[in-house]
N, C-alpha and C positions, 0 to 999 in steps of 0.2 A: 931342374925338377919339372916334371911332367904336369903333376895338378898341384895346383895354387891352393890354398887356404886362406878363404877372402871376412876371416873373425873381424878384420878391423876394421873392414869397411860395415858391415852387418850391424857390430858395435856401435859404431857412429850414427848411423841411421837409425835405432833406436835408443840412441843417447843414453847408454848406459857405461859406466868407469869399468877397466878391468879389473878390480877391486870387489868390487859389489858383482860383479858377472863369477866371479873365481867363488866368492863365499855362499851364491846362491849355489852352484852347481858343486860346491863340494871339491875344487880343487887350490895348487897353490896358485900364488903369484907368478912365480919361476914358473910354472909350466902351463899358463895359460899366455906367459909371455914368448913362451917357446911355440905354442900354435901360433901366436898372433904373428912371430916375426917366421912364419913358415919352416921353423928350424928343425922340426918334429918330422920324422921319418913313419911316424903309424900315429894314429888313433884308433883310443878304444872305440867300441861301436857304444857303450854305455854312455863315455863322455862325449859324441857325437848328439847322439839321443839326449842328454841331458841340457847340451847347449841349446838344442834346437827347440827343445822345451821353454827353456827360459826367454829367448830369442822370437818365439812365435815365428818360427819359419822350417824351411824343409832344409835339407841338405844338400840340394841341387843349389841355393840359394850361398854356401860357404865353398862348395867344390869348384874349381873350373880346372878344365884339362888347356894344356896350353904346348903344345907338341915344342921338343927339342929340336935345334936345329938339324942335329942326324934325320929325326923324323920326318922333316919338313923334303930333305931332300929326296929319301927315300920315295915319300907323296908325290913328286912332281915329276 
């Protein structure tokens, strides 16, 4: 996978449980565990907007692009 989804690090750095991040933003458990462990294929832009509200940060700050190695070679 191409971009990363870095929820747990973000998490961490404002010391907050997935539990309390899930019930502020109106989602479940099971699917805040699915962004955390990257296993999610899309987000909504609502629930994007929602974490990054609660979170006090931007979305460049959860996104990182991290090129496949096909990609890598094609670049070089």
């Amino acid at each position: 996978m191409a971009i990363i989804f870095r929820l747990d690090r973000m998490m961490a750095d404002r010391k907050i449980s997935s539990g309390e991040l899930a019930s502020r933003i109106d989602l479940t458990n099971a699917n805040l565990s699915i962004l955390k462990t990257g296993k999610a294929r899309a987000i909504r832009m609502s629930t994007l907007e929602a974490i990054c509200r609660e979170l006090h940060c931007q979305p460049g700050d959860l996104l990182e692009y991290v090129p496949d190695d096909n990609e890598k070679d094609v670049l070089q």
